[in-house]
NUKE-539389 format. One line per field, with one value per residue: x, y, z of N, C-alpha, C, O, CB in turn; chain; residue number from 0. Coordinates in Angstrom, 1 decimal, decimal comma, m for minus. Glycine has a CB too. Example, Ala and Ser with C-alpha at 12.3 -4.5 7.8 and 13.67 -1.06 7.14 Angstrom:
<pts>
nX	13,2; 12,8
nY	m5,7; m2,2
nZ	7,8; 7,1
caX	12,3; 13,7
caY	m4,5; m1,1
caZ	7,8; 7,1
cX	13,2; 12,9
cY	m3,3; 0,0
cZ	7,8; 7,9
oX	14,2; 13,4
oY	m3,3; 1,1
oZ	8,5; 8,0
cbX	11,3; 14,1
cbY	m4,5; m0,6
cbZ	9,0; 5,7
unit	A; A
pos	0; 1
</pts>
This chain:
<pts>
nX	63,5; 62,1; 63,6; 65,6; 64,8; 64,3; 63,8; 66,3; 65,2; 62,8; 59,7; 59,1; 56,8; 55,3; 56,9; 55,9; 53,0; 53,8; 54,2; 51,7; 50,1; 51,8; 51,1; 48,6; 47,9; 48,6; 46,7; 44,4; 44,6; 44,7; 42,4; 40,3; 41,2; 39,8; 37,6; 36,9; 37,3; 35,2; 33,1; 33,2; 32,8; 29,6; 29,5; 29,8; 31,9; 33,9; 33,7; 31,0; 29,8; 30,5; 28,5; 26,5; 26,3; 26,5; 23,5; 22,2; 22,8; 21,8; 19,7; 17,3; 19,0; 20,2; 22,5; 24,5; 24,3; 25,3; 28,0; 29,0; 29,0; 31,0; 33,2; 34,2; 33,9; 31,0; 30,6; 31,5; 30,6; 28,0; 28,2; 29,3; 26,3; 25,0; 26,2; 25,7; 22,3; 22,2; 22,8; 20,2; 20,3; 19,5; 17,4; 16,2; 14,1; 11,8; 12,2; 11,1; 12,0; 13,4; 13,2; 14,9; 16,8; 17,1; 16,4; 17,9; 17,6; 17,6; 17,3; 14,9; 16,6; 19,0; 19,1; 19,0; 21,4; 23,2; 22,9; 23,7; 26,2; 27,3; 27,2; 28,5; 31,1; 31,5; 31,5; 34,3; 36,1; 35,5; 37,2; 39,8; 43,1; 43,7; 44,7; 44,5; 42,7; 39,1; 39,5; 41,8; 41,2; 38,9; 40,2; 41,7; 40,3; 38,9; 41,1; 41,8; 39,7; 40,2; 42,3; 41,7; 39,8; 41,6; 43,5; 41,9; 41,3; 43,5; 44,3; 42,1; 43,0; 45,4; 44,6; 43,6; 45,6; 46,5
nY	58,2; 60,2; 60,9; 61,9; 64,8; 65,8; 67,5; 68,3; 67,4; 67,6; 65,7; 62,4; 61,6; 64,1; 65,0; 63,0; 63,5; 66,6; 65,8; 64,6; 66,7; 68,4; 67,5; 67,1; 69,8; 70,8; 69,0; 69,9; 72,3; 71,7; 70,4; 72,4; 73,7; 72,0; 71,7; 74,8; 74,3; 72,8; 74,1; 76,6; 77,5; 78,0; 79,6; 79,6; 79,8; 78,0; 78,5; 79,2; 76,5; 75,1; 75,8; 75,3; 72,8; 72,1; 73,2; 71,2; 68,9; 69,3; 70,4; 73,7; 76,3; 78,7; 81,7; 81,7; 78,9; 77,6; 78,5; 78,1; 75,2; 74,7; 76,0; 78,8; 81,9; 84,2; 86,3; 85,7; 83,6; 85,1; 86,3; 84,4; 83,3; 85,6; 85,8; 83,3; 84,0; 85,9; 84,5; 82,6; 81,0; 79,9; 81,2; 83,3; 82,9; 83,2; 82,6; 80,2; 79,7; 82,3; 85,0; 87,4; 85,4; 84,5; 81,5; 79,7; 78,4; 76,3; 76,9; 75,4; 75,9; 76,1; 73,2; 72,0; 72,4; 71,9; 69,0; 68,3; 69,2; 67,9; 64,9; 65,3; 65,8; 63,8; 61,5; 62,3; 62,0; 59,2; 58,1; 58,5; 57,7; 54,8; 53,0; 52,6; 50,6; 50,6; 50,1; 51,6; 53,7; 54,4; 54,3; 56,4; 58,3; 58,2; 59,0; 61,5; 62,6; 62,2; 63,8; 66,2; 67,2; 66,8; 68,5; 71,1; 71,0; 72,1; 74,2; 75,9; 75,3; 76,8; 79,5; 80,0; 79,8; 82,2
nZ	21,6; 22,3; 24,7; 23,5; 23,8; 26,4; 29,4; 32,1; 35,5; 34,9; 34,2; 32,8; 31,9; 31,6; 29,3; 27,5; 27,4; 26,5; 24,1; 23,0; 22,6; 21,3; 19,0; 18,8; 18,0; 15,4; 14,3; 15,2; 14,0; 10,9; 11,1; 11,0; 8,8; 6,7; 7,3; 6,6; 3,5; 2,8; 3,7; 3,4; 1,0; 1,3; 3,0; 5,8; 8,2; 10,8; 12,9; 13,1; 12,2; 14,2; 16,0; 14,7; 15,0; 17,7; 18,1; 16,3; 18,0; 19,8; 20,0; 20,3; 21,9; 24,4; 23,8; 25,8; 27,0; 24,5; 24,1; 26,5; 26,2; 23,7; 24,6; 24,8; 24,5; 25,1; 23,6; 21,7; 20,5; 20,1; 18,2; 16,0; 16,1; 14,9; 12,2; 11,2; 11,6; 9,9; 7,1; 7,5; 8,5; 11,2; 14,1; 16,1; 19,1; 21,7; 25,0; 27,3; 29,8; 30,5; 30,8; 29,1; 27,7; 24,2; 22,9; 20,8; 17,3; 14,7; 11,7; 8,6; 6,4; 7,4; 8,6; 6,5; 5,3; 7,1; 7,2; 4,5; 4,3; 6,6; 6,0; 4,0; 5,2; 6,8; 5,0; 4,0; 6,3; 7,0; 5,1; 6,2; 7,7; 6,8; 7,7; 10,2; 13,0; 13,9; 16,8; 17,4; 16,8; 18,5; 21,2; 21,4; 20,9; 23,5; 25,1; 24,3; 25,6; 28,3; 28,1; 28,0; 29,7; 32,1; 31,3; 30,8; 33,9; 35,0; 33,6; 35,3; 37,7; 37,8; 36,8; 39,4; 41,1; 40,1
caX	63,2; 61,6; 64,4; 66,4; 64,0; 63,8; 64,8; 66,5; 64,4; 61,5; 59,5; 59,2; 55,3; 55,4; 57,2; 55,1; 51,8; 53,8; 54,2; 50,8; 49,2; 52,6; 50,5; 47,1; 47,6; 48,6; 45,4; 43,3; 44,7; 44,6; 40,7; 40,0; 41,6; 39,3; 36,2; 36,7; 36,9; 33,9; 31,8; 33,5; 31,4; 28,4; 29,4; 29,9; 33,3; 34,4; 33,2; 29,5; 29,7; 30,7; 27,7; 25,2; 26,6; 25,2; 22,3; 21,9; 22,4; 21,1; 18,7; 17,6; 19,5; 20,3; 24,1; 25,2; 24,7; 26,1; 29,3; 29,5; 29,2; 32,0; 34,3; 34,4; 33,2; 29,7; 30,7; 32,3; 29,4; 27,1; 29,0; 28,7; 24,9; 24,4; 26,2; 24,0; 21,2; 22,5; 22,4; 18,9; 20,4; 19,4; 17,0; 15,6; 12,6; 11,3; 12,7; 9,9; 12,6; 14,6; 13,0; 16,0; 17,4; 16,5; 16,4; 18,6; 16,8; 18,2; 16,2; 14,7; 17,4; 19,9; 19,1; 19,1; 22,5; 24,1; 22,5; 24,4; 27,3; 28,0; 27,1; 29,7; 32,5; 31,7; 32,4; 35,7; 36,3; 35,7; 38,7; 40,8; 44,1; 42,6; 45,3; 44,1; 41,5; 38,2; 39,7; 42,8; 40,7; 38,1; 41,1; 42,3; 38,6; 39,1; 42,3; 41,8; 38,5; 40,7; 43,4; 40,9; 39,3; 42,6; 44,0; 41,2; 41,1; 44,7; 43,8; 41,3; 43,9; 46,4; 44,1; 43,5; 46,9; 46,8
caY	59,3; 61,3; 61,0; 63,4; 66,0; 65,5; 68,4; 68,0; 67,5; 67,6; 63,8; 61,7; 61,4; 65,3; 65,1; 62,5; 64,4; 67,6; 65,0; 64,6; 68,2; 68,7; 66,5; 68,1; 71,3; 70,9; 68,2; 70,9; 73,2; 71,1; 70,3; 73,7; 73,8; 71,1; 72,5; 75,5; 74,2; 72,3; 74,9; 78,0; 77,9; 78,4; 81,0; 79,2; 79,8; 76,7; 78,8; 79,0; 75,0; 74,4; 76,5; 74,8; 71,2; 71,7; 73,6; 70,1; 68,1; 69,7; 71,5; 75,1; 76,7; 80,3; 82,0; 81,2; 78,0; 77,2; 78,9; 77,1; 74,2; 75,3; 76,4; 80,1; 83,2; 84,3; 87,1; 85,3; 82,8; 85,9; 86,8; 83,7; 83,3; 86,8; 85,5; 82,7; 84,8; 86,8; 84,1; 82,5; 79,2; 80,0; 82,3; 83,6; 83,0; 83,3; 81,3; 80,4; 79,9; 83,4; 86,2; 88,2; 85,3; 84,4; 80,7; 79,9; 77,7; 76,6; 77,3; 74,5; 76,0; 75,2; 71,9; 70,7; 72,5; 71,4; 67,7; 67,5; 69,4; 67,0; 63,6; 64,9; 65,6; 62,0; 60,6; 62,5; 61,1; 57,9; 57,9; 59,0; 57,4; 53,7; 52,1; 52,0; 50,2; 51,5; 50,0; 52,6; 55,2; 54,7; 54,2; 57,9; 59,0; 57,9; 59,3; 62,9; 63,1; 62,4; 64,8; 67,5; 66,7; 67,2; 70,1; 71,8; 71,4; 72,0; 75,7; 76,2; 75,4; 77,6; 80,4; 80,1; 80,8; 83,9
caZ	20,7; 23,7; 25,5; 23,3; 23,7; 28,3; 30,2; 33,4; 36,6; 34,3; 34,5; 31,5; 31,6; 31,2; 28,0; 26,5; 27,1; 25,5; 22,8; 22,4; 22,5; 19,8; 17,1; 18,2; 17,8; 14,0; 13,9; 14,9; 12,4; 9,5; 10,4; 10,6; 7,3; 6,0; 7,4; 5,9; 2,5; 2,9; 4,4; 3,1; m0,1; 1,4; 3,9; 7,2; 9,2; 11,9; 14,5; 12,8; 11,9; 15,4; 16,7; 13,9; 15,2; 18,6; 18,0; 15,8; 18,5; 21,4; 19,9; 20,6; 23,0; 24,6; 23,2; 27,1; 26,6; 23,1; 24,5; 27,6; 25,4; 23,1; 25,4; 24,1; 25,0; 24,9; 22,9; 20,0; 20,0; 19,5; 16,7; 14,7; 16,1; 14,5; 11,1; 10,9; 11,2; 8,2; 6,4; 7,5; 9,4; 12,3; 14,5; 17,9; 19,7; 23,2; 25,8; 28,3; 30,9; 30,7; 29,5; 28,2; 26,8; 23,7; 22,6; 19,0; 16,8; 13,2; 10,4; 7,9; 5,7; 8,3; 9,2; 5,2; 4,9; 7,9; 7,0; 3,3; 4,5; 7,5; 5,3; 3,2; 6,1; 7,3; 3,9; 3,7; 7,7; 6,8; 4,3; 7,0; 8,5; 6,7; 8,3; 11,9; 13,3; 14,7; 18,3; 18,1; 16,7; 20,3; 22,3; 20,9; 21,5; 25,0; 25,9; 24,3; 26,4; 29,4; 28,2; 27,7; 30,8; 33,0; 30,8; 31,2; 35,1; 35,4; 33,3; 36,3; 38,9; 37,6; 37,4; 40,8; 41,6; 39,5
cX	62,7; 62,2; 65,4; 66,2; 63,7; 64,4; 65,1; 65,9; 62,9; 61,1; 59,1; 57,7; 55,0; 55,6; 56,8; 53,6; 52,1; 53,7; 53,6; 50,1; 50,4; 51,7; 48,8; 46,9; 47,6; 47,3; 44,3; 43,2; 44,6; 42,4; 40,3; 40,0; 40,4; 37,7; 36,1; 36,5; 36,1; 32,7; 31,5; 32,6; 30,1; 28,1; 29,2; 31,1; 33,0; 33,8; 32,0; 29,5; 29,3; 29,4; 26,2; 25,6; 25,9; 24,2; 21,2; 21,9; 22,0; 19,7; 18,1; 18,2; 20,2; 21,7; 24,7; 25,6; 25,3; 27,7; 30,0; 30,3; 30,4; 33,4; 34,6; 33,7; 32,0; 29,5; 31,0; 30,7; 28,1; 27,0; 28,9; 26,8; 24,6; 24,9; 25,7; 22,9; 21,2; 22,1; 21,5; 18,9; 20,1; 18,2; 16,7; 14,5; 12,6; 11,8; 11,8; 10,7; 13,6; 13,7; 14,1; 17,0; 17,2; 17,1; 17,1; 18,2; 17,6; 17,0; 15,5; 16,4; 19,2; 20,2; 19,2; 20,7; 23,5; 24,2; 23,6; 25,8; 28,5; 28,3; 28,5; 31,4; 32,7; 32,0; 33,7; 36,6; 36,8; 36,8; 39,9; 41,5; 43,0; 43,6; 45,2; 42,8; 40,2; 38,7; 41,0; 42,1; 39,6; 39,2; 41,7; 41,1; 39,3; 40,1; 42,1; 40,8; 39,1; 41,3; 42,7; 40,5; 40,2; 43,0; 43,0; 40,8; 42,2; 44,7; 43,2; 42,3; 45,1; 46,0; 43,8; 44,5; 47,5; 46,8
cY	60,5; 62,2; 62,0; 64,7; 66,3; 66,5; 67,8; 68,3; 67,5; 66,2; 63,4; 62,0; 62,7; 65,9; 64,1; 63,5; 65,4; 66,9; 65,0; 65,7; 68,4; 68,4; 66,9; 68,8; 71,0; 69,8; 69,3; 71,8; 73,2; 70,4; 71,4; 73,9; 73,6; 71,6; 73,8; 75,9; 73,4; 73,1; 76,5; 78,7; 78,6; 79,7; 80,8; 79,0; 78,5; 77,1; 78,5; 77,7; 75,0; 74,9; 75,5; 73,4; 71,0; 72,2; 72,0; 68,8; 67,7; 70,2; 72,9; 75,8; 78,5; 80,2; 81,5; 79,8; 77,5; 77,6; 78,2; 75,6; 73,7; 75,6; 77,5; 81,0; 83,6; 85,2; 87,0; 84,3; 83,8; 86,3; 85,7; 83,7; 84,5; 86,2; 84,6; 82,8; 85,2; 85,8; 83,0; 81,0; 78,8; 81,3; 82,3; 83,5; 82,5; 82,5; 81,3; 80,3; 80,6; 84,2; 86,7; 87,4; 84,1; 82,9; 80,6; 78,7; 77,4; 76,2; 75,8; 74,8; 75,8; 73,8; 71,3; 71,3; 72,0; 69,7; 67,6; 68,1; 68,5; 65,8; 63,9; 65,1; 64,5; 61,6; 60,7; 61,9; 59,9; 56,9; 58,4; 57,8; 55,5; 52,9; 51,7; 51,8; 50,6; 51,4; 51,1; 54,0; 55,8; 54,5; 55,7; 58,4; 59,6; 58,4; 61,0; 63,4; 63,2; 63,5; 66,1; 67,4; 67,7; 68,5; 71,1; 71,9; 72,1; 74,0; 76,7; 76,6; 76,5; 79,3; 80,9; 80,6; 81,7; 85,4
cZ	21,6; 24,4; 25,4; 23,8; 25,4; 28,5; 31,5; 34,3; 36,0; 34,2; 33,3; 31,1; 30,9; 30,0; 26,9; 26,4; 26,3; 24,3; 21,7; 22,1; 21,3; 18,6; 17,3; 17,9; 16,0; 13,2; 14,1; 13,9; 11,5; 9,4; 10,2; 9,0; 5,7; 6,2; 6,7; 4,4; 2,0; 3,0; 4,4; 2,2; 0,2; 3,1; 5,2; 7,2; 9,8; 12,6; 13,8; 12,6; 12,8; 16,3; 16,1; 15,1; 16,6; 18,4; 17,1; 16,8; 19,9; 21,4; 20,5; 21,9; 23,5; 23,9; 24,6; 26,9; 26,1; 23,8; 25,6; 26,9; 24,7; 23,7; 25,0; 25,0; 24,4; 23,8; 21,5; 19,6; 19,6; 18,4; 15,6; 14,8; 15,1; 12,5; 10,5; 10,6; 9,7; 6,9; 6,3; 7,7; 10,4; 12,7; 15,7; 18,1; 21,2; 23,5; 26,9; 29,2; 31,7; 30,0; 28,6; 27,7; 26,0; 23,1; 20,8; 18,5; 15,2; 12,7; 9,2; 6,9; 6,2; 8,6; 7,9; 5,4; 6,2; 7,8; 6,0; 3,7; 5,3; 6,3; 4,4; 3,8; 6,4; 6,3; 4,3; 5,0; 7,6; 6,1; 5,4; 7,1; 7,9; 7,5; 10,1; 12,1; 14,0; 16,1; 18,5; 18,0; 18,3; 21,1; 22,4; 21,2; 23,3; 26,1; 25,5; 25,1; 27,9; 29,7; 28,6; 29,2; 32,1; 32,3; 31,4; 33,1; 35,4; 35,4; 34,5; 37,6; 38,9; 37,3; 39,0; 41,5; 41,5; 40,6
oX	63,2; 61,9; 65,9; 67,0; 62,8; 65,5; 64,3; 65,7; 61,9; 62,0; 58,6; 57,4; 54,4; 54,9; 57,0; 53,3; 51,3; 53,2; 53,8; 49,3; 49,9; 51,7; 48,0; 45,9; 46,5; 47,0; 43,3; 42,2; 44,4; 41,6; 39,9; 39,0; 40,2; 36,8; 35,0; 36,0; 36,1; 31,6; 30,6; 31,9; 29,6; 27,2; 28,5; 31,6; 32,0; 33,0; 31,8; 28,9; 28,1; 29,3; 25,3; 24,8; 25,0; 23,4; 19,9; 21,3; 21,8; 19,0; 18,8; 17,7; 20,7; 22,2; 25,6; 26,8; 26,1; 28,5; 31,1; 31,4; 30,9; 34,5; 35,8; 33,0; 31,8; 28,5; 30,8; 30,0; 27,2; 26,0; 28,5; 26,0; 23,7; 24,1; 25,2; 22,3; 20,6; 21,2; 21,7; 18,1; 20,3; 18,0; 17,0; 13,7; 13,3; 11,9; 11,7; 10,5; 14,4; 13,3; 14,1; 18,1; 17,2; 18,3; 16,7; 18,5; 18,1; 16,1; 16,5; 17,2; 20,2; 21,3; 19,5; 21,4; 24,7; 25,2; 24,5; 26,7; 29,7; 29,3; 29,4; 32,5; 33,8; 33,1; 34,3; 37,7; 38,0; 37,2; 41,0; 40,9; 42,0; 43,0; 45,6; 41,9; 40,6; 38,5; 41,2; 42,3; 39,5; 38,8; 42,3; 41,3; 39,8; 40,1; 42,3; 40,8; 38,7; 41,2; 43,1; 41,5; 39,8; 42,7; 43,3; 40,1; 42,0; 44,9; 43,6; 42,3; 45,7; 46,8; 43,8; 44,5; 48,5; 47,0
oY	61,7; 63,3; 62,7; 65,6; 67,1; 66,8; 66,9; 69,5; 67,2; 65,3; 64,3; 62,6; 62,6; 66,8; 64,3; 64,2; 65,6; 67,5; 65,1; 65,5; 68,7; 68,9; 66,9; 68,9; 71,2; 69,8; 69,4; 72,0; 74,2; 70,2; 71,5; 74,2; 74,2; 71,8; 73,9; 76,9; 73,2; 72,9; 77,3; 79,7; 79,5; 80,2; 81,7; 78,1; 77,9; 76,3; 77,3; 77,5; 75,0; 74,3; 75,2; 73,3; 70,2; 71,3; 71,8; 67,7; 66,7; 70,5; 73,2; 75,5; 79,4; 79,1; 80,7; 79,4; 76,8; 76,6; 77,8; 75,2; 72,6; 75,3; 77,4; 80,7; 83,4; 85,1; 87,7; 84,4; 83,3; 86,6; 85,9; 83,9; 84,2; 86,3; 84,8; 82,2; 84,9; 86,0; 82,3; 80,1; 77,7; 82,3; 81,3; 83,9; 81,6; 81,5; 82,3; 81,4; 80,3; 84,0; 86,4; 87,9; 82,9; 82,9; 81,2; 77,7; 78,3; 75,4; 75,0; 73,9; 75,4; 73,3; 70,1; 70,4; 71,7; 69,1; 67,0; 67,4; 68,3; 65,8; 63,0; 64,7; 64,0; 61,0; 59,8; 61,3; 59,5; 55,7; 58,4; 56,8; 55,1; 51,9; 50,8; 52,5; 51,2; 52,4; 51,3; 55,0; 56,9; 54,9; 56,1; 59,2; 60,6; 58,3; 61,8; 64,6; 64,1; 64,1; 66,9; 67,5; 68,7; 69,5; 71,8; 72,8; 73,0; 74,8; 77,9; 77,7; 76,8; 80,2; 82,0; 81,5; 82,1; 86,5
oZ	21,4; 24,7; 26,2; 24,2; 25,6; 27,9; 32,1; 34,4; 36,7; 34,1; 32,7; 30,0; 29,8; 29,4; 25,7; 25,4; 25,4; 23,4; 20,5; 21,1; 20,2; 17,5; 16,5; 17,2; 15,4; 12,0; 13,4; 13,2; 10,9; 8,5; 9,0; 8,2; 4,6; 5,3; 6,3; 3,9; 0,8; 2,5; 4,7; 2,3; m0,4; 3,8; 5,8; 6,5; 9,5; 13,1; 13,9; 13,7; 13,0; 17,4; 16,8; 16,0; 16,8; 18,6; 17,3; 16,5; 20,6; 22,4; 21,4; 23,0; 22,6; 23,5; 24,3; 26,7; 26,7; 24,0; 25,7; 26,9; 25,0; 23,2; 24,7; 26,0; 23,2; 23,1; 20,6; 18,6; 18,8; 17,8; 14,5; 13,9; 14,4; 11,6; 9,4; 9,7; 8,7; 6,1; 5,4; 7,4; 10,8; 12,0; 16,4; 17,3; 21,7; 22,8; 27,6; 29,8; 32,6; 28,9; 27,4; 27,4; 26,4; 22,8; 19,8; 19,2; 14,6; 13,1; 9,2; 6,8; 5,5; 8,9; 7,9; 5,8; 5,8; 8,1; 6,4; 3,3; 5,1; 5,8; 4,2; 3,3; 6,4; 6,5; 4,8; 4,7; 7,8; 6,3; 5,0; 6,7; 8,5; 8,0; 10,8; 11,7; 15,0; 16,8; 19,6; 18,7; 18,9; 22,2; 23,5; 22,2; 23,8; 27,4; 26,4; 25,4; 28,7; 30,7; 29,4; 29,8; 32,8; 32,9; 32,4; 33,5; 36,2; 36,3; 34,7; 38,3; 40,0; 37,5; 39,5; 42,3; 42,1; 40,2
cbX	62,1; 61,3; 64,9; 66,4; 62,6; 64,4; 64,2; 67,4; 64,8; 61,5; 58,3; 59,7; 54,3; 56,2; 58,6; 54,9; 51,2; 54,9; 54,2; 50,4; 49,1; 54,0; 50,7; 46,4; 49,0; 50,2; 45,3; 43,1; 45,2; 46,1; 39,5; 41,0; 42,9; 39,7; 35,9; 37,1; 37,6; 33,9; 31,9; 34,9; 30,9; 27,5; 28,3; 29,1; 33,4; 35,8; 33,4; 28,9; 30,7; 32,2; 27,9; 25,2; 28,5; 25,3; 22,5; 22,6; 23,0; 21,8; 17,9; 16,5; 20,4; 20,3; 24,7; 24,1; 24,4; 25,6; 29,1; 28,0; 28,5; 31,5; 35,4; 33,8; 34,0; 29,1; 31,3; 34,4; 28,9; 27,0; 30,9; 29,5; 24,3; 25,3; 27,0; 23,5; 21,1; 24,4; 23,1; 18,0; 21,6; 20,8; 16,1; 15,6; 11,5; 10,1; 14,3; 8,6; 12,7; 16,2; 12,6; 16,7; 18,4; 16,2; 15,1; 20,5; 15,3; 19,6; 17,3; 13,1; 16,9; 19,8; 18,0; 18,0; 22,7; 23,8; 20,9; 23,8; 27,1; 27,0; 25,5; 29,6; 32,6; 30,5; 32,4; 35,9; 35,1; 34,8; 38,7; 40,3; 44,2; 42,0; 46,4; 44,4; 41,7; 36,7; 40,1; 44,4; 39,6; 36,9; 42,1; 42,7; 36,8; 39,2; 44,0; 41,7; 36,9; 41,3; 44,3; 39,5; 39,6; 43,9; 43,9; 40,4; 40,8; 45,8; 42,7; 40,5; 44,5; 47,1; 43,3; 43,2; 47,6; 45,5
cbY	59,0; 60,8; 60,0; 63,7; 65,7; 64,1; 69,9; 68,3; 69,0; 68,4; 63,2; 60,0; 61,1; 65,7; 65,1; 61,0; 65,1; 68,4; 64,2; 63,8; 69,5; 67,8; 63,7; 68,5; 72,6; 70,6; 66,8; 71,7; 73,5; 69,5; 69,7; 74,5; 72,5; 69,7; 72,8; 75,8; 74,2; 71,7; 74,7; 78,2; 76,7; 76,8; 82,0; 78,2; 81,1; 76,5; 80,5; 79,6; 74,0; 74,7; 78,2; 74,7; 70,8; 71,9; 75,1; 69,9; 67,7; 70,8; 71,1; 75,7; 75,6; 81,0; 84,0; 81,2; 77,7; 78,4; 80,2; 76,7; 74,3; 76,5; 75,6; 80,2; 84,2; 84,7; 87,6; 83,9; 81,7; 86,6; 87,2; 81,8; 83,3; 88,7; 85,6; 82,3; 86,0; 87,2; 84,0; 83,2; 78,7; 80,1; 82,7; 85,0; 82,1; 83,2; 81,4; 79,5; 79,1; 83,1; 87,6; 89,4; 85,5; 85,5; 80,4; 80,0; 78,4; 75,9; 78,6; 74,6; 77,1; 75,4; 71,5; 71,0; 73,9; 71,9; 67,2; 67,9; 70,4; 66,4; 63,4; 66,0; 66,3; 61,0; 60,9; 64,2; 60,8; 57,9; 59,0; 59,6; 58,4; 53,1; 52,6; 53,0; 49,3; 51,1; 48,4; 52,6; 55,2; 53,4; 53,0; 58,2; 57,2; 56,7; 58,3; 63,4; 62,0; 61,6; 64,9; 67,4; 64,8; 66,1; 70,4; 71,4; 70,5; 70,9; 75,5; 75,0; 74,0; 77,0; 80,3; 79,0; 80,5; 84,3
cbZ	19,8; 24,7; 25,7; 22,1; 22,7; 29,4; 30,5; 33,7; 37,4; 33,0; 35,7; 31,6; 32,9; 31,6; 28,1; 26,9; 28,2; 25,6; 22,8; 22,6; 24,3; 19,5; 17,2; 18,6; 18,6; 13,5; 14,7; 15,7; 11,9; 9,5; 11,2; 11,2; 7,2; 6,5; 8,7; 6,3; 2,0; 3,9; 5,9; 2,5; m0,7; 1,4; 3,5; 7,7; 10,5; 12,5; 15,4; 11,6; 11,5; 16,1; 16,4; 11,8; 15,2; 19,9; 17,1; 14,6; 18,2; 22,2; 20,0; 20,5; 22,9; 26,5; 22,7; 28,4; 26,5; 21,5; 25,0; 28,5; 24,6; 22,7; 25,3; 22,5; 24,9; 25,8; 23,3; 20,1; 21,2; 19,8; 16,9; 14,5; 17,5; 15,6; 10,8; 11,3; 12,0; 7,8; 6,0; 6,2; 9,7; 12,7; 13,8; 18,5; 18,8; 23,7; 26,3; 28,6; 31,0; 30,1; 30,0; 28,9; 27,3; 23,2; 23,1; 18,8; 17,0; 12,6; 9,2; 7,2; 5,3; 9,2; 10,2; 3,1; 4,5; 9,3; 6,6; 1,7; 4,8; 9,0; 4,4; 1,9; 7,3; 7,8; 2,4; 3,5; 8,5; 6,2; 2,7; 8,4; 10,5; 4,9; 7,9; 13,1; 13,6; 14,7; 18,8; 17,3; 14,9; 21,0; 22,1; 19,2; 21,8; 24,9; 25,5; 23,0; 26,3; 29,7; 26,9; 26,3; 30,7; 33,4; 28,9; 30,3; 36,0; 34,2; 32,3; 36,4; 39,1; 36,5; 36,8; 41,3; 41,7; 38,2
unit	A; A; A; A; A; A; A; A; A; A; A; A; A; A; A; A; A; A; A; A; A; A; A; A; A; A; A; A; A; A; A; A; A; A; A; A; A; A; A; A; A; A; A; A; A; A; A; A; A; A; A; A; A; A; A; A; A; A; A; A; A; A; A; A; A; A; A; A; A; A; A; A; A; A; A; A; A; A; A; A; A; A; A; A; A; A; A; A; A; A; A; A; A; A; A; A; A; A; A; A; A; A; A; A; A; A; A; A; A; A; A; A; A; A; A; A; A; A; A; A; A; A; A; A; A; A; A; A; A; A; A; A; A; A; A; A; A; A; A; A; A; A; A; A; A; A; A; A; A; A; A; A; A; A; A; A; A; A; A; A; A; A
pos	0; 1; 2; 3; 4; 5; 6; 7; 8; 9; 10; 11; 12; 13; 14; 15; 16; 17; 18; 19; 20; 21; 22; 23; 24; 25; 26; 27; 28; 29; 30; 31; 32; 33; 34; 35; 36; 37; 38; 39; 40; 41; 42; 43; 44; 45; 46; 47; 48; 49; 50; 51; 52; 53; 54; 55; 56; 57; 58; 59; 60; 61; 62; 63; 64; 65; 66; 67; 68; 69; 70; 71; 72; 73; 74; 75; 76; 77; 78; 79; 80; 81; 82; 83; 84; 85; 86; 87; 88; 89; 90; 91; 92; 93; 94; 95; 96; 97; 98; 99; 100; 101; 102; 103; 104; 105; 106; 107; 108; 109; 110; 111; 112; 113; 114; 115; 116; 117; 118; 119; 120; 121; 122; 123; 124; 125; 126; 127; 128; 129; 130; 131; 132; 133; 134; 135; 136; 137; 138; 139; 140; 141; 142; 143; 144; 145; 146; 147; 148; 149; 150; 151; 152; 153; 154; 155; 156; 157; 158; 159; 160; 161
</pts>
């Protein structure tokens, strides 16, 4: 099946990895999808979720951070931090170990809404793909953390030769 799809000189392993980044990309897209009609209602974007989600499980942390975290730019993570604010999920306060930069904290009113909002993404999870067993679903864990892992150095390395 692969094999149709091989270019010449190009190595097999190559064209399975494209294989699998093929079937991520539209898996990210379709959670996206899903998160947003989960979370749209109450006026949190993907990006804001994904910002609440560590601040939930890292607890407070500078916009640097979060971003780092994220894999994004500091700039975009300001931008949902700031629409969080708006809507009173989140806030600032002193960071004893930076002055000028200010610690992000979610709000009681954050932490109930990110609590019933998750509980109800994990249900919907839970119904996922019932046909495979928790051991393919950790073995899938395990290999996208690698993929991610090398992609992401590979990114690095190829900047370098910019």
């Amino acid at each position: 099946m692969l094999s149709e799809q091989r270019t010449p000189g190009v190595p097999g392993r190559g064209h399975l990895v494209d294989a699998v980044l093929a079937q991520v990309r539209p898996l990210v897209l379709n959670s996206a999808r899903a998160v947003e009609a989960l979370w749209g209602p109450a006026g949190v974007s993907v990006g804001m979720r994904a910002v609440l989600q560590i601040l939930q499980h890292e607890g407070p942390l500078p916009v640097p951070a979060i971003a780092e975290r994220l894999d994004l730019a500091r700039q975009g993570v300001q931008r949902h931090v700031n629409d969080l604010a708006a809507l009173n999920l989140v806030d600032s306060r002193a960071n004893p170990g930076h002055r000028r930069s200010v610690l992000i904290h979610t709000t009681a009113q954050g932490e109930e809404l990110f609590a019933r909002l998750r509980q109800s993404e994990l249900e919907h999870l839970a119904r996922t793909v019932p046909e495979c067993p928790d051991e393919d679903l950790n073995t899938t864990l395990q290999v996208l953390r690698r993929l991610n892992r090398d992609v992401r150095a590979n990114v690095q390395h190829l900047r370098e030769e910019t």
